[in-house]
N, C-alpha and C positions, 0 to 999 in steps of 0.2 A: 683020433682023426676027426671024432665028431666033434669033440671039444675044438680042435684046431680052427675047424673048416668057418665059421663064423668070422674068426681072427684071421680069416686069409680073405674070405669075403670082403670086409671090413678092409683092410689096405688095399687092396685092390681096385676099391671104389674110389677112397682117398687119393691112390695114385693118377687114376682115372680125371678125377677135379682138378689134380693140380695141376696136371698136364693141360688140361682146357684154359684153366685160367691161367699159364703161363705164354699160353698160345692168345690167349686173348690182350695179355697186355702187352706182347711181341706186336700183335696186329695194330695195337691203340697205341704205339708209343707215339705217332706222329701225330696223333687228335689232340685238340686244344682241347675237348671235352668230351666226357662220356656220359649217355644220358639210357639210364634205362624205365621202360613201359610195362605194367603189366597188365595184359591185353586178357580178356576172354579166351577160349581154343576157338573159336566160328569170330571169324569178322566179317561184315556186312563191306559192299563195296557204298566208295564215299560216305565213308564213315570215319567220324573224330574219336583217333582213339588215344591223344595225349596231347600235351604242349611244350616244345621244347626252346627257353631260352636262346633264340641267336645273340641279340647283344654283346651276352657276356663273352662270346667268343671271337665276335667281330662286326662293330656297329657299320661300318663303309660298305656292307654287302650289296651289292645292285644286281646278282643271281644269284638265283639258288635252286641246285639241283640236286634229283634223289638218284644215291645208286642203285637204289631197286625200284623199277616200274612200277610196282605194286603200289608203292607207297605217293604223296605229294606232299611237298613240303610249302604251304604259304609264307607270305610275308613276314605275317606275327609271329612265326615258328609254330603254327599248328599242322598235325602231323594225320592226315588224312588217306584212308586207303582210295585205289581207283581200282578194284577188283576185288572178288569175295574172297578170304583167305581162312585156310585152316591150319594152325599151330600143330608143329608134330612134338614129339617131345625132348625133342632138341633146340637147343635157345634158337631163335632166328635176329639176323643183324641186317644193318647197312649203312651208309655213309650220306649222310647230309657234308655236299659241297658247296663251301662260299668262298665268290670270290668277288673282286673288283675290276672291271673291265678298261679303268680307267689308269691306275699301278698294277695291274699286272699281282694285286696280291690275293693268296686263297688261304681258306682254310679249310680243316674236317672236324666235323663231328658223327661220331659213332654212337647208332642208338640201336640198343638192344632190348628183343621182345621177350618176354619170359610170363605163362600160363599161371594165370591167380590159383591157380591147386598146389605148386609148389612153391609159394612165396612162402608158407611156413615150412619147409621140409627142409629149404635153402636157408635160411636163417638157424634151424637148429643148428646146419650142420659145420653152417661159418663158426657157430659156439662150439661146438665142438674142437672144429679143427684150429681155429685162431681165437688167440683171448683178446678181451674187450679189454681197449687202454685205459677206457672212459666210463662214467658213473652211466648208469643206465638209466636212473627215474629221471629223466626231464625232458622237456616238450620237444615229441616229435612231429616236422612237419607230416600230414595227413590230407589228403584229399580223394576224393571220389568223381566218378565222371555220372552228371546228370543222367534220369533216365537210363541210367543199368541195366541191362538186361537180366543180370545175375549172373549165375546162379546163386541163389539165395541160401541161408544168410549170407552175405560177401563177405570174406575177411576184408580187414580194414590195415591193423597194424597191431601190433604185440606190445602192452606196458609190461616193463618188468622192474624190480626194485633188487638193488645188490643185499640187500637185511634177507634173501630168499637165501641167503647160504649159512646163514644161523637161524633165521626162524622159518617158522611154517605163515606163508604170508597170503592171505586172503583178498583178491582184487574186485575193487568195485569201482562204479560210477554214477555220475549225476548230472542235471539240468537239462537246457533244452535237447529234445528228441530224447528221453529216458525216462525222465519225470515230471517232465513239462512239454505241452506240445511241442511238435505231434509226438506226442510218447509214444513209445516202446518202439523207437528206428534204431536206437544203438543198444547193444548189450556188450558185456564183455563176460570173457570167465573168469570164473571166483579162481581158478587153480594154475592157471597160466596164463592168465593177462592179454589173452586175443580177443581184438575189439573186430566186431560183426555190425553189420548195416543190414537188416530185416527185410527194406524197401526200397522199391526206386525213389528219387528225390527232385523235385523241378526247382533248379536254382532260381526261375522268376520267384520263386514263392520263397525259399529258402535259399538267401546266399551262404552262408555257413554258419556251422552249432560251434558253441562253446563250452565244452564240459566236463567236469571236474572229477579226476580219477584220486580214487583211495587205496592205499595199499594196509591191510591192518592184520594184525596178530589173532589168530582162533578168540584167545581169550579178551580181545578189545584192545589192545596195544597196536598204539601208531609208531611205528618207526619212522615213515618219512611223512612230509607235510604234502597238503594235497595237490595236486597237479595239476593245473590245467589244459586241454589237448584243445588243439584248434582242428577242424573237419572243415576243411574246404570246399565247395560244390564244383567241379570242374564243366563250365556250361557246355552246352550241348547248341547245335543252330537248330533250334525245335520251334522257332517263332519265325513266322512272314511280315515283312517290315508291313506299314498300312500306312495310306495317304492319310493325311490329316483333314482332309473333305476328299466327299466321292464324287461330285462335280466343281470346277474350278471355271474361274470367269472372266475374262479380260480383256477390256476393250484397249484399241488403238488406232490410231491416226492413221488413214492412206497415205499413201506416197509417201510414207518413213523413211528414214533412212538405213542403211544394211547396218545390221549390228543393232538398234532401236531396243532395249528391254521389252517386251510383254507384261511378264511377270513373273513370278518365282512359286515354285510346288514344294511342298515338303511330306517328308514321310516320317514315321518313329520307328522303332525294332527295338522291341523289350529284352532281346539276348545282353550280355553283357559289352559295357560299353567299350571303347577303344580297342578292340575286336574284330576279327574280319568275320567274323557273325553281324557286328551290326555296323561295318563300312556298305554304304549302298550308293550303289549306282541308278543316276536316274538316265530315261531315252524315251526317244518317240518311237511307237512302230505302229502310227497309221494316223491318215491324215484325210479328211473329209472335206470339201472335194480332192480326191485324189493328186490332182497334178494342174499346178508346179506346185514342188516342195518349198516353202515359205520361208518354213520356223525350223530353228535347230533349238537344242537343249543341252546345257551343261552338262557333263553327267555324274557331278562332284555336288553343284551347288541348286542345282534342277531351275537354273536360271534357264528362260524360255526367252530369246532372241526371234530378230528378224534377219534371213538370208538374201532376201529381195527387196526393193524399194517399187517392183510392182502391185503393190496392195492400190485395188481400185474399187471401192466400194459398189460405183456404178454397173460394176462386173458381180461380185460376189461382196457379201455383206458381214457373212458370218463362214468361218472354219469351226470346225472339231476337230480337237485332237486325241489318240489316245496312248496316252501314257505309260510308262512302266518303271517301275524302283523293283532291284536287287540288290539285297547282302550278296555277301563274301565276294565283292570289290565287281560285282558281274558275273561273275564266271558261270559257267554251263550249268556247273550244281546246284548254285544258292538258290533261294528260296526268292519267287517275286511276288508283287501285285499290281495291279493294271487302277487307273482311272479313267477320267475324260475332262478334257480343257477345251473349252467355249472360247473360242477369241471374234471380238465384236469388232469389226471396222469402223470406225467412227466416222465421220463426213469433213473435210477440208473442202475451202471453195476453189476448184481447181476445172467448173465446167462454169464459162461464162453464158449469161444470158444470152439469147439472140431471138429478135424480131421475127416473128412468122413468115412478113414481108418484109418488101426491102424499099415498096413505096405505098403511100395512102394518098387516097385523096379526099378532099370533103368541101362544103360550101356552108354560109353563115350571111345571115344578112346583113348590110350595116345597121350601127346604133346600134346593135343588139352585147348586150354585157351579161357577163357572170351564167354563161351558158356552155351545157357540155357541146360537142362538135364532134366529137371522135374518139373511139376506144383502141387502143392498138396490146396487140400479148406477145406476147415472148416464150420462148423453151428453155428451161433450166431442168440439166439434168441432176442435181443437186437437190439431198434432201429437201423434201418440200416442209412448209412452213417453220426455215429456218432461215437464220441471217446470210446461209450462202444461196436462198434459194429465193428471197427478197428479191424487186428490184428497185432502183432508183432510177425514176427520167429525169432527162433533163434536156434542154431545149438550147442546141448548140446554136445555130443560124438561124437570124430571119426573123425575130425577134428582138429588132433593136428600139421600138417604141415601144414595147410592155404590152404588145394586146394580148398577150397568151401569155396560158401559165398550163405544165403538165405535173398530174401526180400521179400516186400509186392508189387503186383501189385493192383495201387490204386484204379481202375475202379472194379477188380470182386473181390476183399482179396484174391485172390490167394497168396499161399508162391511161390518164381521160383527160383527153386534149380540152380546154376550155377558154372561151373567150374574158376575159376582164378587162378589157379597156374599149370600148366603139372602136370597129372601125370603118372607114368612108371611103364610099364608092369613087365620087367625084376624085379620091386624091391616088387611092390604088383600087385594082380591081382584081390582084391576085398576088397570095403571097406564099411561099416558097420556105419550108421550115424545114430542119436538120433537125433530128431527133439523137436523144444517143441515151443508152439502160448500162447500169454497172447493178453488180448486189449490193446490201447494206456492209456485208463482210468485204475486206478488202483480198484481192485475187492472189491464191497463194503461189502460182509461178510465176516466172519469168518470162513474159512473152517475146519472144523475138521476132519469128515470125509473123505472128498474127497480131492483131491490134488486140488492147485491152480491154475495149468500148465497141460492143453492136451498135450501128446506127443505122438509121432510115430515113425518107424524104414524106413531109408531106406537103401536098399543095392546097391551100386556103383559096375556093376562089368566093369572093366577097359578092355578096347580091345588091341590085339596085333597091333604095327603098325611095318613095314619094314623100319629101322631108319640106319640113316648114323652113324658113327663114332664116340664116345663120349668121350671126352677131358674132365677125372674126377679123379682130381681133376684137376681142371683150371690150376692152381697154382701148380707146381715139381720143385724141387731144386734138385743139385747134388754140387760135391765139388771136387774141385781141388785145385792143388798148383799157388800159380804166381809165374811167371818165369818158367813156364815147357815149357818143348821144345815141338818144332815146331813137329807137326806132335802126338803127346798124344793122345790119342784115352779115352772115356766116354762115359757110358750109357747117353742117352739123352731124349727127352719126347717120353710119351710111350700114345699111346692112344688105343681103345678096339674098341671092335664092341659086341655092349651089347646084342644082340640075342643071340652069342656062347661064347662073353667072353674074348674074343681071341684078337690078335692081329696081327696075319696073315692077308694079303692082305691090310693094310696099308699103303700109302706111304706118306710121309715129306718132308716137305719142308720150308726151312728158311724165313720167311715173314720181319724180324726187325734182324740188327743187330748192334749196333750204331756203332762200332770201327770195326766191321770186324774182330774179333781173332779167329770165330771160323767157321766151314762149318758145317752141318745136313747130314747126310748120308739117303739117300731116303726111303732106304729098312727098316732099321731096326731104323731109327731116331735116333743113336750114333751123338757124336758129335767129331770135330777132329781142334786141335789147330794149325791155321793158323799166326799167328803171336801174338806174348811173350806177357801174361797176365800180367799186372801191376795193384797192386790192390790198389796204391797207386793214378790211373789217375784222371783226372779230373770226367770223366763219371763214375763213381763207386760212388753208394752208398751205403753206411751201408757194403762196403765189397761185396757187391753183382752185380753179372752183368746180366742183364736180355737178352733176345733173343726170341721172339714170333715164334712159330713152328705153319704151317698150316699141318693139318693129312687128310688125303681124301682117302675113299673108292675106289673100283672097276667102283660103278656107280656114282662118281663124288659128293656125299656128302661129306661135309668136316666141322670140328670142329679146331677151332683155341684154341692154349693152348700155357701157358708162361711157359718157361723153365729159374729159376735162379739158375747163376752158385758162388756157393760161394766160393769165392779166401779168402783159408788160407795163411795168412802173412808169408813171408818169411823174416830176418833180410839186404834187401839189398840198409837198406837209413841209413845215419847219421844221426845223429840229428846236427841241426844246429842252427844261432840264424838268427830270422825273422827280427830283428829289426835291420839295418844297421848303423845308425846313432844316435849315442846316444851325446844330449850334456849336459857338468857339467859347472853351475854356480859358477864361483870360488866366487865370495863374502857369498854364501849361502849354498855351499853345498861342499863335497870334495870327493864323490863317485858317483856311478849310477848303477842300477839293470839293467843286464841285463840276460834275459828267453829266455832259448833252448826248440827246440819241434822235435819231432823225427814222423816223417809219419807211422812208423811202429806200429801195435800190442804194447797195453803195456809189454806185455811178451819180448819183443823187444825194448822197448826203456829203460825210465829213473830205478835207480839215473844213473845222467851222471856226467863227468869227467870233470873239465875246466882247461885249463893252458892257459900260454901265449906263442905263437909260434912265435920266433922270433929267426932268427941268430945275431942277431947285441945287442950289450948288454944296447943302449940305454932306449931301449921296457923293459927290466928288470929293469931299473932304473928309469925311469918314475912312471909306473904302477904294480899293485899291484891286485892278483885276492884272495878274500875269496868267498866261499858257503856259500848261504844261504840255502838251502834245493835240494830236489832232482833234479829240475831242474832251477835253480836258481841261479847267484853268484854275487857279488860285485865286480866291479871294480872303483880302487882306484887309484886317482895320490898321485906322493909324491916328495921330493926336489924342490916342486913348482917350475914347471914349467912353461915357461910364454904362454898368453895368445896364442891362434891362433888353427888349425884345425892338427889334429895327427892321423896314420893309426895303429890298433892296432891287429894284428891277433890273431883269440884265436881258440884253439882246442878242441871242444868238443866229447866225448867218451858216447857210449850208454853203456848199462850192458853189451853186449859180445864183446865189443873191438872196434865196427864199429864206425868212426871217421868220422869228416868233419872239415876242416878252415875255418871261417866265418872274412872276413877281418873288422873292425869296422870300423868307421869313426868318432873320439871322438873328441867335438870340446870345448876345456874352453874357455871359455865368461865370458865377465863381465857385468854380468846383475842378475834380483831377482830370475825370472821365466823363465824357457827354453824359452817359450813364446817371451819372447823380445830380444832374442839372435834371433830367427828364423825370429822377421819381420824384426828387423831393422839393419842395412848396419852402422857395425860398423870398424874402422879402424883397432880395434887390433886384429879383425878375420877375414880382408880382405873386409869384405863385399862383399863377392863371392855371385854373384848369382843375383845382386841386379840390376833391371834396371828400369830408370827412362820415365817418359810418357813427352810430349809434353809440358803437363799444369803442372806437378811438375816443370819439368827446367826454365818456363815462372818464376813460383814462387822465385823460387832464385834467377833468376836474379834482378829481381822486387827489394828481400829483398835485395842487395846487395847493389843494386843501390840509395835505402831507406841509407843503415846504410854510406855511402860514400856524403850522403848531410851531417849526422846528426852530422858525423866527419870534414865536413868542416866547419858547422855551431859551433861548439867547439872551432878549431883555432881561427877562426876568434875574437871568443868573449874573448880569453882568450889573444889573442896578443893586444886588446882594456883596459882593463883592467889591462893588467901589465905596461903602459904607466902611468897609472895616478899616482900622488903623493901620498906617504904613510902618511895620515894624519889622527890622532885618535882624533877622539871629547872628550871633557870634557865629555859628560857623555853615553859613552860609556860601563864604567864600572858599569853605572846606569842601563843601560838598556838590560845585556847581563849578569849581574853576578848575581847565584846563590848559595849561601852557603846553604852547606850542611854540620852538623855535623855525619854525618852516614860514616863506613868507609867500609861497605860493601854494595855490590849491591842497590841503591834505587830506590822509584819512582817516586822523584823529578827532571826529568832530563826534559831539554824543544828541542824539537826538532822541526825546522822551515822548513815549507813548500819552500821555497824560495829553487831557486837552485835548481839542479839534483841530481838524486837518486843514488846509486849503481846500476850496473848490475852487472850479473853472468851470463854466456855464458857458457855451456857445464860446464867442470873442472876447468876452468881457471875464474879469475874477473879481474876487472878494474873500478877503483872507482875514483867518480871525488866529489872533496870536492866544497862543495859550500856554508855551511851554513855558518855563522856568528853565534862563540859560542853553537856549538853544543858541548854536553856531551858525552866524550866515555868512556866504563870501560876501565880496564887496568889492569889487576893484582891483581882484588877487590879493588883496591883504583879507586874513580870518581876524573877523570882531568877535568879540565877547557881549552880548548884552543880557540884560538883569530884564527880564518883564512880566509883571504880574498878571496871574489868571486873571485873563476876561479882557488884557489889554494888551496894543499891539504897538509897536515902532514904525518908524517911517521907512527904517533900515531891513527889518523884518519886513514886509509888506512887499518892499521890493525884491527882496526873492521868491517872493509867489508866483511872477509873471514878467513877461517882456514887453505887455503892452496896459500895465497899469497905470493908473492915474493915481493922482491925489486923494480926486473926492472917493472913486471908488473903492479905495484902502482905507480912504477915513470914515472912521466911527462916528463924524461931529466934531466940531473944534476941542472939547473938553476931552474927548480919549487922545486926539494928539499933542494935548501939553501933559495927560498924566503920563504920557509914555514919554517924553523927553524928561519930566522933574525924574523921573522913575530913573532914568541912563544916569544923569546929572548924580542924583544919590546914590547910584550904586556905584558911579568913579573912585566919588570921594571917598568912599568908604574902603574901597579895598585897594586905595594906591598906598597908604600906611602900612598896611596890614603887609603887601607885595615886598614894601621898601623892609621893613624890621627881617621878614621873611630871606632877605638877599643875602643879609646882615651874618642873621644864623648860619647860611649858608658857608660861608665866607671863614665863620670863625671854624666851623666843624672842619675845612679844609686844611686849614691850618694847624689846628693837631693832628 
C-alpha cells in the first residue's frame, strides 16, 4: 500500500490537470487568442502587470472591455490593475472584449494569471505529462517587467539542450548583465538551465541584454553551439513627462481673431516610445486673471489658441497661464507636470487720438512769420511712444493762403500751431481753422459709426500793427510814346499806407534808372522825361523800360516798388539789310538772298520795298533785284561779269514809306562754297584781306626752293640723253608692241612705271613724257607711239589735260621736232616688220 499510494497520488493529480485544462480549452475555444501573465501573488492596485497584443486579434477595435473589474485594459493592450489583488493558488482568468461599434463585430481574448513560484513546477510537469515535438536549444522569447519587486532571484526561463538525454550537460552564460555591466543580474544553473534575474532593472537605463548561453559536457565537450537569449525590459510608467522650459512666453495681438495661434508647448517622457506611458496629454487648469477664459489648448499638440477676439490691451496687458502635460492619454492615473505660460498683448491702433478740446482760441499780430501761436494735445490710449500712440496734425480749413502750418512736437504730441506767411489786418481781422490728428500708424478698425479723424476749431484773431507804406502791387506799368519830348509828364508808382488807404504823405524817390530818361517827382511820384525814349535801345526789353521807385512814410518806413514804362512804337527806323557782304560763286550759283529787318513794331515794318539805288547805269546793268516774300529778295548778276569784289546799294521801304540805303559788298568768286572764296586768297578777287605768318612764308620758300632743284635735276638729264645716238634694237617692236583689234576705248593699254608722271599745278599742267611706248587715246581711236626718255609728243601731252596749250606742253621748238622725227622713225620701221609678221601669220593658218 505504501509502494502504491505515490502511484495513486501521482494519477490523481494528473487526472486533476487534465480536467482543468480540458475545461479551459472548452472555455477558450471561442477566443481568437490566449495570452497568459505571470504576475507576483500581491499586486498593487494601478499597477502594469503585462502587455497584451490586440492587433493581432482584431485591428478595427473602437472598445474595449475587461470582464473583471479588477483589471483595465488600454488602448495599447496594456493590462493594468484598478484594485490591490492577491493570487490564491488557483490560476485566475478573464476576458478581454473587442468590439466595433460601427459592424457590429467582436472578439475575446482570454488572459490567464499564473504565480511566478509555479512557473517551474508547471513546466516540469507539462514534460512530464506531454513530450516536446520540438528541439529545445533555441531562442526563447524572454522578458521582464521593469522595476520588479521580486522576489529575488526571479526565475526568468529554463535553457535546456535535447544532448541532456545522453550526456551530463553543464549550462552556462555570458555578456551584458553576467560578465559585462552591470554584472552579475543574470545567472543561470549549471544543472538545469534556470535563468534568474538577481535585480530590479530601469529600462530607461537598460532596454534589453543580449546574452550567450552554453551548454558543454563535464569533460569540455560542446554538443550544441552557442545560443543567444534576448532579455527584454518590459517598461514600467516610472517617469513624469517634463515641459521642455519651466516658463514659456508669448506675445500676441489685441483684437485677434477666434482661433488666432499663441504658441505651442512641448513636453518629453523618457518611458518607452509609442506607449500609453508616453502618449501625453496637454490642458490648462488655471488662468490669471481669472475671468473670461481666453485661451484653450490642444491636448494632443499643446497648441495654445484664442477663444475670444476680446483681447484689449488697454484693459489687461499681460495673462498667465498654468499648464499641465499627462501620459497615459490623461487618465486619472498617469503621471503629470504643471508649468507657466506668459502671454503678452501686444498693441494694435485701435484707440484713435482726440483733442482735449473741441475749440481753441489765440491772437498774432500781423507781419508777424515763423512764430509758434498755439499748443493743442490729445488723448491716446495706445501704447505710448509708439506709431499707434503718435499723432499727425493737419490743418483741414481756413488755411487756403499758406499762413499756418501745424506739427507734432515729438517729446509731449503736442500739435504747435505756427505762423509762416504775414498776415494783414487791413485785409482780414480773424481767421477760423479746422484742425484734424490721425496717428502715424493707420486705424486698425472699421469705423462706421464714428469718424476716423478728431477735429477741433481754432480761431486766429489777427492784431492791428502801425505799418509803413505798402508797394501793392510790386509790379505798375504805365505807357508812353518813344520819342516824346523832353519834359512829358506821367502818372508814376503810386504807393498807400494801408491803415487809411491813402496815399497822402508819401514821398519818392528814384533808386534804379539804367539810361537816365526819366526823374520821379517826390510828392506825388509822377514821372517827367529827361532825355528822348528809344524803344528801340539796346537796354529795352520786350518794349519795356523798368525804373525801381523807393515810397517812404513820414516815419522813415519805406517799401520799394518797380515802375515799367511801356514805350509804344513810333515808325522812326528803316528797315535795312544786316548782312553787308554777300558773296556769289559764279561756277555754282548766279544769285543770292538777301533779308531786311526793320527794328520797329510789325504794324511798322514789312512787306518792304527793294530796288537798286544807283545813279551810274552800270549797277543797272550788272545786277538784277526780284522778291521773294515780304522781307526778302534776290539778287542777281547778269552780262557775266568778271570775277572780283562790286559795291551794290539797295533801298529798302517799310509799309509807310520809311526808307534806308544799305550799301552791299557783292563779291563773285570762283569757288563751290562761299566757304572757299572767304578762306582762301585768290588772285581774281585780290585776295584782300589775306596775310601771311612767319611759318607759312618759311613754307614757300622751302617749296620753292624744292621745285627749282627738281627743274634743274630735268635739264640736266634731258641735255644727257638728247646726246646719245638714235638707235632702235631689233626687237624693239617685240617688246613694246601691242595689238589691239578694238577701235574704241580699251583695257589693254600697258603703262610703265619708268620715268615721270604728269603734274597739274593750280589751272594750268606741264607734262613730261618719259615712258617707252605708252598708249594714249585720241579721238576713240588707241595709237601706239615710240618716245624716247626725256622727250615728249604732241599726241602725248594732250592726254595730260583738257585745257593744255601748246607752249605749255612744249619743251622748245627742238623737243617738238625730236618727238615727231622720233613717231616718223618708229612708223617706218615697224610697218615692214607688221606686214612680214601678217605673212607668217597667214602661212601657219594654212597648214
Amino acid at each position: 500500500m505504501a509502494a502504491a499510494r505515490p502511484s495513486g497520488s501521482w494519477s490523481g493529480a494528473l487526472c486533476r490537470l487534465l480536467l482543468l485544462t480540458l475545461a479551459i480549452l472548452i472555455f477558450a475555444s471561442d477566443a481568437c487568442k490566449n495570452v497568459t501573465l505571470y504576475v507576483p501573488s500581491k499586486l498593487d492596485a494601478e499597477k502594469l502587470i503585462g502587455r497584451v497584443n490586440l492587433k493581432e486579434c482584431f485591428t478595427a477595435a473602437n472598445l474595449i472591455h475587461s470582464s473583471d473589474p479588477d483589471f483595465q485594459i488600454l488602448e495599447d493592450g496594456s493590462v493594468y490593475t484598478t484594485n490591490t489583488i492577491r493570487l490564491s493558488s488557483e490560476k485566475r482568468s478573464f476576458t478581454i472584449l473587442l468590439s466595433n461599434t460601427e459592424n457590429q463585430e467582436k472578439k475575446k481574448i482570454f488572459v490567464f494569471l499564473e504565480h511566478q513560484t509555479k512557473v517551474l513546477k508547471k513546466r516540469q510537469t507539462k514534460e512530464t505529462v506531454l513530450r516536446r515535438a520540438k528541439r529545445r536549444w533555441a531562442p526563447i522569447p524572454c522578458s521582464m517587467l521593469e522595476n520588479s519587486l521580486g522576489p529575488f532571484p526571479l526565475f526568468l526561463q529554463q535553457v535546456q539542450s535535447d544532448t541532456a538525454q545522453n550526456y551530463t550537460i553543464y549550462y552556462s552564460i555570458r555578456g551584458p548583465g553576467v560578465d559585462q555591466e552591470p554584472r552579475n543580474l543574470f545567472y543561470v544553473e549549471r544543472d538545469t538551465g534556470n535563468l534568474y534575474c538577481t535585480r530590479s532593472v530601469d529600462r530607461e537605463q537598460y532596454e534589453s541584454f543580449e546574452i550567450i548561453a552554453f551548454a558543454t559536457t563535464p569533460d569540455g565537450y560542446t554538443p550544441e553551439l552557442p545560443l543567444p537569449l534576448i532579455i527584454k525590459i518590459e517598461d514600467e510608467n516610472d517617469n513624469y513627462p517634463i515641459f521642455t522650459e519651466e516658463t514659456y512666453t508669448f506675445t500676441i495681438f489685441e483684437n485677434c481673431r477666434v482661433g488666432t495661434t499663441v504658441g505651442q508647448v512641448c513636453a518629453t517622457d523618457k518611458d518607452e516610445p509609442d506607449t500609453m506611458h508616453t502618449r501625453l496629454k496637454y490642458s490648462i487648469i488655471g488662468q490669471v486673471p481669472p475671468s473670461p477664459t481666453l485661451f484653450s489648448m490642444h491636448p494632443t499638440t499643446g497648441v495654445i489658441t484664442t477663444t475670444s477676439s476680446q483681447l484689449d490691451r488697454e484693459l489687461i496687458d499681460k495673462y498667465q497661464l498654468k499648464i499641465k502635460v499627462q501620459d497615459m492619454d490623461g487618465q486619472y492615473f498617469g503621471l503629470q507636470t504643471t508649468s507657466t505660460c506668459i502671454i503678452n498683448i501686444d498693441d494694435v491702433n485701435d484707440n484713435l487720438p482726440t483733442f482735449t478740446r473741441t475749440s481753441y482760441v489765440t491772437s498774432v499780430e500781423e507781419n508777424t512769420v515763423d512764430m509758434e501761436i498755439l499748443r493743442v494735445t490729445v488723448e491716446d490710449k495706445d501704447l505710448v511712444n509708439t506709431a499707434n500712440w503718435r499723432a499727425n496734425y493737419t490743418i483741414l480749413k481756413g488755411n487756403e493762403n499758406g499762413n499756418f502750418k501745424i506739427v507734432t512736437d515729438a517729446k509731449t504730441n503736442e500739435g504747435i500751431l505756427c505762423v509762416v506767411k504775414p498776415l494783414n489786418y487791413e485785409e482780414k481781422q480773424q481767421v477760423i481753422l479746422q484742425i484734424g490728428v490721425v496717428n502715424e500708424a493707420p486705424f486698425s478698425r472699421e469705423a462706421s459709426s464714428r469718424s476716423a479723424m478728431s477735429t477741433a476749431t481754432v480761431t486766429v484773431n489777427v492784431q492791428d500793427q502801425d505799418e509803413g507804406p505798402e508797394c501793392n502791387p510790386p509790379i505798375q506799368t504805365i505807357r508812353m510814346n518813344e520819342n516824346a519830348a523832353v519834359g512829358t509828364t506821367s502818372n508814376g508808382y503810386k504807393a498807400y499806407d494801408p491803415d487809411t488807404r491813402s496815399s497822402s504823405g508819401i514821398r519818392y524817390k528814384k533808386l534804379t534808372d539804367p539810361t537816365g530818361w526819366v526823374t520821379v517827382d517826390e510828392n506825388t511820384g509822377s514821372i517827367k522825361v529827361f532825355r528822348s525814349l528809344d524803344r528801340e535801345a539796346e537796354t529795352i526789353r520786350n518794349g519795356i523800360y523798368n525804373i525801381t521807385v523807393l515810397a517812404s512814410d513820414q516815419a522813415g518806413r519805406t517799401c520799394t516798388g518797380t515802375l515799367g514804362i511801356i514805350l509804344q512804337d513810333v515808325n522812326d527806323n528803316g528797315p535795312f539789310i544786316p548782312k553787308k557782304t554777300v558773296i556769289i560763286c559764279k561756277p555754282t550759283m548766279s544769285s543770292a538772298e538777301i533779308v531786311a529787318v526793320d527794328p520797329d513794331e510789325p504794324i511798322n515794318g514789312p512787306p518792304f520795298d527793294f530796288s537798286l539805288e544807283s545813279s551810274t547805269s552800270d549797277v543797272q546793268r550788272m545786277w538784277r533785284l526780284n522778291e521773294i516774300n515780304d522781307t526778302a529778295a534776290r539778287l542777281s548778276y547778269q552780262n557775266d561779269p568778271a570775277f572780283g569784289s562790286y559795291v551794290v546799294p539797295i533801298t529798302v521801304r517799310d509799309r509807310l514809306g520809311m526808307s534806308s540805303v544799305t550799301s552791299l559788298d557783292v563779291i563773285l568768286c570762283d569757288c563751290i562754297t562761299e566757304n572757299d572764296c572767304t578762306h582762301r586768297a585768290d588772285p581774281r578777287v585780290g585776295g584782300g584781306g589775306v596775310q601771311l605768318g612767319k611759318w607759312a612764308i618759311l613754307a614757300i620758300l622751302l617749296g620753292i626752293a624744292l621745285l627749282f632743284c627738281i627743274l634743274f635735276t630735268l635739264v640736266c638729264g634731258a641735255s644727257g640723253i638728247s646726246k646719245q645716238p638714235k638707235v632702235i634694237p631689233d626687237d624693239l617692236a617685240q617688246q613694246n608692241l601691242i595689238v589691239s583689234n578694238t577701235e574704241a576705248p580699251g583695257d589693254d593699254k600697258v603703262y610703265s612705271a619708268n620715268g615721270f608722271t604728269t603734274q597739274t599745278v593750280g589751272a594750268s599742267a606741264q607734262g613730261v613724257c618719259g615712258t617707252i611706248g605708252s598708249g594714249v587715246k585720241n579721238g576713240g581711236q588707241e595709237t601706239i607711239e615710240m618716245v624716247k626718255g626725256g622727250h615728249q609728243t604732241l599726241e602725248s601731252c594732250r592726254g595730260a589735260g583738257h585745257h593744255h596749250t601748246l607752249d605749255s606742253c612744249r619743251g622748245g621748238h627742238t623737243e617738238m621736232d625730236n618727238c615727231r622725227y622720233t613717231y616718223s622713225e618708229w612708223h617706218s620701221f615697224t610697218q615692214p616688220r607688221l606686214g612680214e609678221e601678217s605673212v607668217r601669220g597667214h602661212t601657219l593658218i594654212k597648214n
